[in-house]
C-alpha positions as CSV (number, residue, x, y, z in Angstrom):
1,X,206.7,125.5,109.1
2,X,205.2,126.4,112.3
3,X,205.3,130.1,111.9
4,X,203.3,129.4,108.1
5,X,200.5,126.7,109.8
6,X,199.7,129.6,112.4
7,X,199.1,131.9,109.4
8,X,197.0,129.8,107.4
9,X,194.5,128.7,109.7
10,X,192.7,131.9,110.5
11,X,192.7,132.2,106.8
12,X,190.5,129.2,106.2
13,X,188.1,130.3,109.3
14,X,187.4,133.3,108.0
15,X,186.6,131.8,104.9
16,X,184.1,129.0,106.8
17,X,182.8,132.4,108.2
18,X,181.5,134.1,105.4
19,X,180.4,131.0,103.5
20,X,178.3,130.4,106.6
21,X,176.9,134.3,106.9
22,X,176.1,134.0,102.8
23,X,174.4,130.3,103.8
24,X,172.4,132.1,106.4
25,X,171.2,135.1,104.3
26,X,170.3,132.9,101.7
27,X,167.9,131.1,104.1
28,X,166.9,134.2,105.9
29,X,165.9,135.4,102.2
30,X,164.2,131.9,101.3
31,X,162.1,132.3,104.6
32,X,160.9,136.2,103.7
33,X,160.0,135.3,100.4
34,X,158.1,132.4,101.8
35,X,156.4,134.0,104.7
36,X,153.4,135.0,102.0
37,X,152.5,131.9,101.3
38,X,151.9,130.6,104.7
39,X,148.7,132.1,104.5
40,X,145.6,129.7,104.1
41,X,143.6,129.0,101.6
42,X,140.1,129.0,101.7
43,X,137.5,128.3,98.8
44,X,134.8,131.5,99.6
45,X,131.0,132.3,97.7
46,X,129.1,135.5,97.2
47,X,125.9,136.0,99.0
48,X,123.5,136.1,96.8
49,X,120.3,138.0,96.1
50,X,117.3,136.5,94.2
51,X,113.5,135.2,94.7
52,X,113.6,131.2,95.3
53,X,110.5,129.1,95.3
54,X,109.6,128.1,98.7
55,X,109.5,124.1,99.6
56,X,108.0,122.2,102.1
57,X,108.9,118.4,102.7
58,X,106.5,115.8,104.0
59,X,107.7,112.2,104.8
60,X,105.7,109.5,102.3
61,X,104.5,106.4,102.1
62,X,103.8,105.0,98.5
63,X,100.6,102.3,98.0
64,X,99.2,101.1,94.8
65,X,95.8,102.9,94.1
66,X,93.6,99.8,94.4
67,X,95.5,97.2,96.4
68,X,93.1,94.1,95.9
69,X,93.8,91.0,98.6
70,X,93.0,87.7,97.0
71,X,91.4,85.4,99.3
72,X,90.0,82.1,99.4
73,X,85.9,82.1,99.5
74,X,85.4,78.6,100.2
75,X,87.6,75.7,102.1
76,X,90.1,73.2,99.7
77,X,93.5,72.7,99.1
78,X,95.7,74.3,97.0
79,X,96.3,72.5,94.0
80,X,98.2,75.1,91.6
81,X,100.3,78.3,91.3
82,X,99.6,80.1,87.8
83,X,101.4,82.7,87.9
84,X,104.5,84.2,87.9
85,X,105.3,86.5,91.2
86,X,105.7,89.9,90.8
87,X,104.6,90.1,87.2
88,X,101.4,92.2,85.5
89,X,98.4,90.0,85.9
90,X,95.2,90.7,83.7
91,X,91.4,91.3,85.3
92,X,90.4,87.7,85.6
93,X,93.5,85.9,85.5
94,X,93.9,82.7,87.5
95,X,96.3,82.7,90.1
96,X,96.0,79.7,92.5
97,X,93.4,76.6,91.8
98,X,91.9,74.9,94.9
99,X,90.3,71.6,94.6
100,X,87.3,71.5,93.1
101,X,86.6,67.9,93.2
102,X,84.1,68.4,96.5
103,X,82.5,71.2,94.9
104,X,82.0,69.6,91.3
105,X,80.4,67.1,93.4
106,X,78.2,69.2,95.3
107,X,77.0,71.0,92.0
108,X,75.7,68.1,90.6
109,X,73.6,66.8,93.6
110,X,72.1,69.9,93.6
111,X,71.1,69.3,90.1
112,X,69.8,65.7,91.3
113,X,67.8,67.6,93.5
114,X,66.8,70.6,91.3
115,X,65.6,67.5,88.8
116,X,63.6,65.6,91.6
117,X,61.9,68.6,92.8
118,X,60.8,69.7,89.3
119,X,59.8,66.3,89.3
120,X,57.7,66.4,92.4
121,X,56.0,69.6,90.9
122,X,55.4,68.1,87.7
123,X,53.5,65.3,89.8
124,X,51.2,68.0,91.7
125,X,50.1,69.4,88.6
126,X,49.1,66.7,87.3
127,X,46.9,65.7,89.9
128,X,46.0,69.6,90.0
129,X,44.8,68.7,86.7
130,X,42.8,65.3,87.4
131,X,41.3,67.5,90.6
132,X,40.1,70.2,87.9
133,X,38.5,67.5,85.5
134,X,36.7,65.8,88.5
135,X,35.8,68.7,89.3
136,X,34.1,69.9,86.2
137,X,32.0,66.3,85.9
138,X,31.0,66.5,89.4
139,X,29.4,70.1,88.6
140,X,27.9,68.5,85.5
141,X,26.4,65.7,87.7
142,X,25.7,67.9,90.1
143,X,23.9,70.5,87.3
144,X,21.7,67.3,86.1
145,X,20.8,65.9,89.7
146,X,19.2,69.6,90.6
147,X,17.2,69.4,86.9
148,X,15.6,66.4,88.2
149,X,15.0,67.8,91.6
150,X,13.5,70.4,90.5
151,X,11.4,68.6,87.7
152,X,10.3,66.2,90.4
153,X,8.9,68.6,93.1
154,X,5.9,70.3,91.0
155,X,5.1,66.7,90.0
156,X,5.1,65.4,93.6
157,X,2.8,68.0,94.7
158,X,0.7,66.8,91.9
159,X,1.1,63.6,92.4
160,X,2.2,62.7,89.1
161,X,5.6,60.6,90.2
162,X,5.8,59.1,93.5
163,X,7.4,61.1,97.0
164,X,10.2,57.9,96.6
165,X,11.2,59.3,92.9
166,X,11.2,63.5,94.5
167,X,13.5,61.8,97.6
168,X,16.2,59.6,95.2
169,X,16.5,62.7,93.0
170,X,17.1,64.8,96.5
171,X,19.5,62.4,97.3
172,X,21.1,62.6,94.2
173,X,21.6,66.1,94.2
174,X,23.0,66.4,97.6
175,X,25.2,63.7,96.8
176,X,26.1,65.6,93.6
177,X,26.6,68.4,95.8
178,X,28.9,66.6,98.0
179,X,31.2,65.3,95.1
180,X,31.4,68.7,93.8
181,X,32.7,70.1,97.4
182,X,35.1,67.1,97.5
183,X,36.6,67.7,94.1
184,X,37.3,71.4,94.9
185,X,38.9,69.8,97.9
186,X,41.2,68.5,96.1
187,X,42.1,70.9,93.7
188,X,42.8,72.9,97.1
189,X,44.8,70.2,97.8
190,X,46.4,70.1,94.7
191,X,47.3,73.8,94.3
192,X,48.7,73.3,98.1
193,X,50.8,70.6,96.7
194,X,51.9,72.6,93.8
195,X,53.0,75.7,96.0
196,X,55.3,73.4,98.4
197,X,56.9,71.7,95.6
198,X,57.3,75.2,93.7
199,X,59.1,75.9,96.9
200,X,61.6,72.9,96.7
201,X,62.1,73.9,93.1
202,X,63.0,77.5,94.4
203,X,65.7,75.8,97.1
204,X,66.8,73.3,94.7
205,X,67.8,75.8,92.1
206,X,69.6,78.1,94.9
207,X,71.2,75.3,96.3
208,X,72.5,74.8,92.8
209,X,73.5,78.0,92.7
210,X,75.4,78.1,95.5
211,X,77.2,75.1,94.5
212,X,78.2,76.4,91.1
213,X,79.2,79.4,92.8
214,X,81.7,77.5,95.2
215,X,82.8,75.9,92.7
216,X,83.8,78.5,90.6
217,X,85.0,79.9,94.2
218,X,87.9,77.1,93.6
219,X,89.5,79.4,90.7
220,X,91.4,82.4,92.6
221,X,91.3,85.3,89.8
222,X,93.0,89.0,90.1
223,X,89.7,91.4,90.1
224,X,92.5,94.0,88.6
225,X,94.8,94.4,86.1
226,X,98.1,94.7,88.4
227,X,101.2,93.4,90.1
228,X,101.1,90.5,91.9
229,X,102.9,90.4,94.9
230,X,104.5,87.1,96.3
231,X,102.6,83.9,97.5
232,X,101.8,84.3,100.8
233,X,100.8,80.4,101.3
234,X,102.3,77.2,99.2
235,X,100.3,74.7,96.7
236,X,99.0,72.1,99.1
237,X,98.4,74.1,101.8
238,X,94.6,74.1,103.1
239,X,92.9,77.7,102.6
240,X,89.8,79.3,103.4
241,X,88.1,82.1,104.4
242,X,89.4,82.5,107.9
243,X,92.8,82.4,105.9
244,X,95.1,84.8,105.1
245,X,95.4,86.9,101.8
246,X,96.9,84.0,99.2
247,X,98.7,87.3,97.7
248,X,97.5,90.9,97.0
249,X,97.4,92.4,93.1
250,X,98.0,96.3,93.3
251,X,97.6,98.8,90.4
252,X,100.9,101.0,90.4
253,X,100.2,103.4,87.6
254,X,99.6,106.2,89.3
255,X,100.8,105.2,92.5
256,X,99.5,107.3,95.2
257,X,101.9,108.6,98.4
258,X,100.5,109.5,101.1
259,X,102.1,112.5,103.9
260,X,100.9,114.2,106.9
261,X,100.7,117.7,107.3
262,X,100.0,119.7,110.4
263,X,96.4,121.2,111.1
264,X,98.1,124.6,110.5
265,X,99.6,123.9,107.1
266,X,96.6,122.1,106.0
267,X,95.0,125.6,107.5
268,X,97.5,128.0,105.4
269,X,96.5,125.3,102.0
270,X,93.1,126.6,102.5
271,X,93.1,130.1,103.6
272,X,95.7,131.3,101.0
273,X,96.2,131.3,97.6
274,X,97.7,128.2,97.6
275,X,94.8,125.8,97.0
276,X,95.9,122.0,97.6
277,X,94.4,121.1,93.8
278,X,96.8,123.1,92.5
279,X,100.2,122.0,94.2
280,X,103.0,120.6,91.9
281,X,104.7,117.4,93.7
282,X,108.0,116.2,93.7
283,X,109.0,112.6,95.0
284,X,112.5,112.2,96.4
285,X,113.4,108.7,96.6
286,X,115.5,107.0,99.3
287,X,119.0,107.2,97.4
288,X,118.3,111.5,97.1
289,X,117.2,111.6,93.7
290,X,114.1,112.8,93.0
291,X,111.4,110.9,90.6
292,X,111.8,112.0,86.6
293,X,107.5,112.9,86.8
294,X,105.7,115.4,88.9
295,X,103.0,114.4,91.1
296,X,99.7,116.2,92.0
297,X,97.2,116.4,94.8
298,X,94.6,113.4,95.0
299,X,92.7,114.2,97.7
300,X,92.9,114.9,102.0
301,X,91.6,112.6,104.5
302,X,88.0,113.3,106.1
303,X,89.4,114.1,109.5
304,X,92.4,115.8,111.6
305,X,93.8,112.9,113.6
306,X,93.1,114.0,117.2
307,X,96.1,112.3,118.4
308,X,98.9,113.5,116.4
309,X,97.1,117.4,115.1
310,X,98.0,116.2,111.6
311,X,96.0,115.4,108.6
312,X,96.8,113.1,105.8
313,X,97.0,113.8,102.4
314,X,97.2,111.9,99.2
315,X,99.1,112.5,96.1
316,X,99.3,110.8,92.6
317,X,102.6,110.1,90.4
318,X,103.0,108.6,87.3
319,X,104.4,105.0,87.5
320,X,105.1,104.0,84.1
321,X,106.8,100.9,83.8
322,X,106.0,100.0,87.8
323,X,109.3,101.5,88.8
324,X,108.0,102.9,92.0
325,X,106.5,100.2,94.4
326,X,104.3,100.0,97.4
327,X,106.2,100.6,100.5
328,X,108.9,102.9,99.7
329,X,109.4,106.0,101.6
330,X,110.1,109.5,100.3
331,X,110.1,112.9,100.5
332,X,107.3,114.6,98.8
333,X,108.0,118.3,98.0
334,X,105.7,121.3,97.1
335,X,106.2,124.9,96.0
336,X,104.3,126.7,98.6
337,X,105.2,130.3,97.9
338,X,108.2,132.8,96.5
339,X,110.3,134.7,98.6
340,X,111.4,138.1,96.9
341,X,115.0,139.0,97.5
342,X,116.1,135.9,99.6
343,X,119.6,136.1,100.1
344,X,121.6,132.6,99.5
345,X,124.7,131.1,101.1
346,X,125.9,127.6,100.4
347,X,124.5,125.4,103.4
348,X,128.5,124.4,103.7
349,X,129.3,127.9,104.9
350,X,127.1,127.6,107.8
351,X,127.6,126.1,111.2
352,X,125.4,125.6,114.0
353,X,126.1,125.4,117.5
354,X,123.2,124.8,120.2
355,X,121.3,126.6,117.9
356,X,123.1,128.9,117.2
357,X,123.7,129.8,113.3
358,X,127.3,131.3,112.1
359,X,129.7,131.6,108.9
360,X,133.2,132.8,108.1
361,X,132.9,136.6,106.6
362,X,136.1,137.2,104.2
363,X,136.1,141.1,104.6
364,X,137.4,143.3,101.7
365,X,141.2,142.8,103.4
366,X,141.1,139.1,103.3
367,X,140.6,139.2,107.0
368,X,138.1,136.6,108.9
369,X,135.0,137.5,110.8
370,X,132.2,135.3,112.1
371,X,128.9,136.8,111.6
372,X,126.0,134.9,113.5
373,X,123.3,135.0,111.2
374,X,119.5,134.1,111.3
375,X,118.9,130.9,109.1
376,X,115.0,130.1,106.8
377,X,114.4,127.4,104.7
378,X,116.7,125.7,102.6
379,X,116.7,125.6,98.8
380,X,118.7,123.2,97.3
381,X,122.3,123.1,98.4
382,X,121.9,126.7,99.4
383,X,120.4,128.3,102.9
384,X,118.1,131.2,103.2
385,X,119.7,134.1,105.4
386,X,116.9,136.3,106.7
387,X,119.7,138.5,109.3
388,X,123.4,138.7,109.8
389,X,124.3,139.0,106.1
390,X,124.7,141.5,102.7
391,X,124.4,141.1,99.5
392,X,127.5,140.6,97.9
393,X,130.0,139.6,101.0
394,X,132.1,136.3,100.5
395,X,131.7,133.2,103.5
396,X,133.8,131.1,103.6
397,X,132.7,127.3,102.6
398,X,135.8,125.5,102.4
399,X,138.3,125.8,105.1
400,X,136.8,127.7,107.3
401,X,137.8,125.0,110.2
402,X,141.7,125.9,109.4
403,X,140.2,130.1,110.5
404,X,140.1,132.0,113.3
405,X,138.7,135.8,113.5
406,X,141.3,138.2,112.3
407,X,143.1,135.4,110.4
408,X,143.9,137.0,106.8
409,X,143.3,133.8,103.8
410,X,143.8,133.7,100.5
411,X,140.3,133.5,98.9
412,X,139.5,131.2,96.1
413,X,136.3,130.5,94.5
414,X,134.1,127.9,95.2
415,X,133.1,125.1,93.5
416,X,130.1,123.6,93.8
417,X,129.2,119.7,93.0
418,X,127.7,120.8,89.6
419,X,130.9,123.0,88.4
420,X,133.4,120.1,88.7
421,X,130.7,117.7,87.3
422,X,129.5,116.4,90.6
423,X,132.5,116.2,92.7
424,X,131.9,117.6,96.4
């Protein structure tokens, strides 16, 4: 029994032995056929070679184009809200009532007085007409008192009446005369009378005017058709033309945005082809989308600000339906000009480091490069390359963090937001 165990047991390590070297060749084998896909993978684009529009982006401030403040003219309380905030108001709409108990007061004292005045003048022309008819019988008197005068005097001299009857008809003409003098007196008078209370009339009816106007002062009405914005006082409150704006009505459609632009872009608008009249804007809202209409130019300010070297300049888009409101920022964006044979690289395949520009090159041998390259404008998600770069060659605009130079990858294609239905 001894003399068989001894002869077994090297029989059963030599058989570990070789199940062990088969184990090992196995994985040796697994590990070689493996090696090849250690490699990384990167997702890579072609440069590409085209003419792209050229953009320029101004920061923008939307305003309604007639943004009408509606203040209180005269001094009351607020009795009444009428309408709704927010909501399309109509040209003469009421929106806020103040008292008009004072003013309905005031209005019709001024027509007491207006009545008293035309009252007063009424009174002066009569008594501009008594003057007038005094007038005319004193001239008649007066007419017949010189007849006998003068009737008298030959027959004095001839001694056919007596000197007594040539002095009492003397008399009588002078005091003829003197009644004639004191009626145009007061005719003078009279038409003296007359102007002063034509006068009052005058003030009496503006005073009456004045209070109708106040009083109609008490209705607040929208000068516009608009949006009213929110009540910036409450109903009770005491307003009046020290006072805030009660609440401002805007007209939204078109809304206007206004953006700077430097003295030497406004320059280039005016010296090249590109006239400002003709520029097609774009609004990019806050979220990054950018408004369904296209703007165009309104008009630029009257003068450079001296401060800042810029200029601003005003642009109209179609609001229908009020979606865009006073307030909001965005980007406006114009088409100044077309580059001819731009070459494109997704803006993902280029990194910058203190201001320096580079990308992953994928060379013909899968091998990695970094080219440093000279960046423009951008145009969409892509980036204009004006040095470093050829038509054709593949950067790298996935992965390229996992990279070194001289790395070999396995290149994929790349797929932008708009291939995989807006994934990034």
């Amino acid at each position: 029994m001894i003399k068989a165990r001894s002869t077994y047991q090297p029989a059963v390590w030599l058989g570990a032995f070789v199940i062990a070297a088969m184990l090992f060749a196995s994985g040796c084998a697994s590990q070689t056929a493996a090696a090849p896909n250690t490699l990384p993978e990167v997702e890579v684009a072609a440069v590409q070679q085209r003419d792209v529009p050229i953009y320029h982006e101004w920061i923008g401030t939307l305003n309604g184009l007639v943004n009408a403040d509606i203040k209180a003219q005269v001094t009351g309380y607020l009795l009444s809200q009428t309408y709704t905030e927010g909501s399309f108001v109509k040209q003469g709409q009421l929106l806020f009532q103040i008292d008009p108990r004072p003013f309905q007061a005031a209005v019709e004292q001024a027509r007491g007085q207006l009545a008293q005045a035309n009252g007063q003048l009424a009174q002066a022309a009569t008594q501009l007409q008594q003057a007038e008819a005094q007038l005319i019988t004193a001239q008649a008197n007066q007419h017949k008192a010189q007849l006998d005068e003068d009737r008298y005097a030959p027959l004095a001299r001839e001694q056919a009446v007596t000197q007594q009857d040539l002095d009492n008809a003397t008399q009588n003409n002078l005091a003829a005369k003197a009644q004639v003098e004191a009626a145009k007196a007061q005719i003078a008078s009279a038409n003296a009378q007359i102007q002063a209370d034509g006068a009052a009339v005058l003030a009496a009816n503006a005073a009456l005017e004045t209070a109708r106007l106040n009083l109609g002062f008490t209705r607040l009405t929208s000068p516009i058709d608009g949006i009213a914005g929110a009540a910036q006082t409450q109903v009770g409150n005491l307003v009046g033309p020290s006072s805030n704006a009660v609440t401002t009505v805007s007209t939204l459609d078109p809304i206007k945005a206004n953006f700077t632009v430097s003295e030497q872009e406004y320059l280039s608008f005016t010296r090249n082809d590109t006239a400002l009249h003709r520029l097609e804007l774009e609004l990019i809202l806050a979220d990054g989308t950018t408004y369904s209409r296209k703007g165009k130019f309104s008009f630029a300010d009257r003068q450079v600000n001296p401060e800042t070297g810029a200029i601003q300049l005003t642009g109209l888009f179609p609001n229908p339906g009020n979606a865009l409101r006073p307030g909001q920022y965005g980007r406006v964006r114009a088409v100044i000009g077309t580059r001819s044979g731009a070459l494109l690289v997704p803006q993902r395949a280029v990194s910058e480091l203190q201001g320096t520009y580079q990308v992953a090159v994928v060379d013909p041998g899968n091998t990695v490069r970094i080219a440093t390259v000279q960046v423009g404008d951008r145009i969409g998600r892509s980036w204009i390359v004006h040095d470093g770069l050829k038509p054709g060659e593949r950067v790298i605009a996935e992965g390229a963090m996992k990279v070194r130079p001289g790395t070999q990858v396995i290149p994929r294609p790349f797929v932008t937001a708009a291939d995989n239905g807006g994934a990034n």
